[in-house]
PLY file of the C-alpha trace (Angstrom):
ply
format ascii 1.0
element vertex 69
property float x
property float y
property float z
element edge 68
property int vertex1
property int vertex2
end_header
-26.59 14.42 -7.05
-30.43 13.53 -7.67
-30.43 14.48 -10.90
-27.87 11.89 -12.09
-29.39 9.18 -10.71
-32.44 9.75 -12.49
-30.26 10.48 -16.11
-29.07 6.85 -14.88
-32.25 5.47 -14.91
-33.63 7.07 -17.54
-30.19 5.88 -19.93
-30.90 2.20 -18.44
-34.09 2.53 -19.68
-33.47 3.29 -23.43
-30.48 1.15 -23.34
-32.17 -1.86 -22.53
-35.27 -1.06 -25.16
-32.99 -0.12 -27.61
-30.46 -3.35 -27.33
-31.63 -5.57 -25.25
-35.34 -5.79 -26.78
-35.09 -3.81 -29.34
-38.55 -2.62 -29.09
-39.49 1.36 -28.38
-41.83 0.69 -25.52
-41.41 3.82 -24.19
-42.84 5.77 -27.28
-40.22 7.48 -28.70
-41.63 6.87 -32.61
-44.75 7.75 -31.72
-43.42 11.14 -30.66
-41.04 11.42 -33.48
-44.63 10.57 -36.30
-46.33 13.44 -34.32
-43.78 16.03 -34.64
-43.11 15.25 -38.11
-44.79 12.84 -40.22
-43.44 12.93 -43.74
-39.97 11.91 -42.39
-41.00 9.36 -40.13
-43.16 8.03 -43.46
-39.53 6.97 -44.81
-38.09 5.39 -42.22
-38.06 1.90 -41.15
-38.50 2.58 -37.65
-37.77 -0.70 -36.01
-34.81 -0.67 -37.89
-33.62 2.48 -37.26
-34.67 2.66 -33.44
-31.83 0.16 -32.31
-29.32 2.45 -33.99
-30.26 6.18 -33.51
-28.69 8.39 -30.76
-30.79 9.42 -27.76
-29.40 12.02 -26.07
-31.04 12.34 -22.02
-30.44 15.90 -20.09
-32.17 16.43 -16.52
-32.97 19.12 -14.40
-34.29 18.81 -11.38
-34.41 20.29 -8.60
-36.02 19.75 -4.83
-38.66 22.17 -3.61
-39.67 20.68 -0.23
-37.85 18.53 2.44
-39.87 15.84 4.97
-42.83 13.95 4.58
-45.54 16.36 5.56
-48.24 17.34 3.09
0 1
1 2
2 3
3 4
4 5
5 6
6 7
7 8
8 9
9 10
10 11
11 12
12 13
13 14
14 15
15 16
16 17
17 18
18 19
19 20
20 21
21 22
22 23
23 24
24 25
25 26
26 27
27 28
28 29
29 30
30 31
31 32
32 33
33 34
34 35
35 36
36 37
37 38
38 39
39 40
40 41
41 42
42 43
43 44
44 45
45 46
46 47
47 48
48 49
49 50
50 51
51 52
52 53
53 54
54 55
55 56
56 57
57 58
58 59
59 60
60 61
61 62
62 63
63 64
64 65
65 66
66 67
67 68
């Protein structure tokens, strides 16, 4: 199915910037300071980044077949 080959991706994607270099490229603490400030005030962030779950749900869905506009 299309849809679990992009969860794939998108898991590859946090795995490897949560373990492999431990960095959050993709922006996922700058979401998290938006939404709620105060508790991302406490946290070590590059600390806790490596270690915290993130959970990846897709829906998608195809609305037009071929390659014509």
């Amino acid at each position: 199915m299309f849809y679990q080959e992009i969860t794939r991706q998108i898991e590859s994607a946090v795995y490897k910037s949560q373990k492999e270099f431990g960095v959050d490229y993709l922006g996922f603490g700058e979401a998290f300071k938006r939404s709620d400030p105060h508790a991302f005030a406490k946290l070590d962030w590059d600390k806790t980044f490596t270690d915290i779950p993130i959970n990846v749900e897709v829906t998608a869905s195809v609305t037009r077949f071929g390659l014509s506009p």
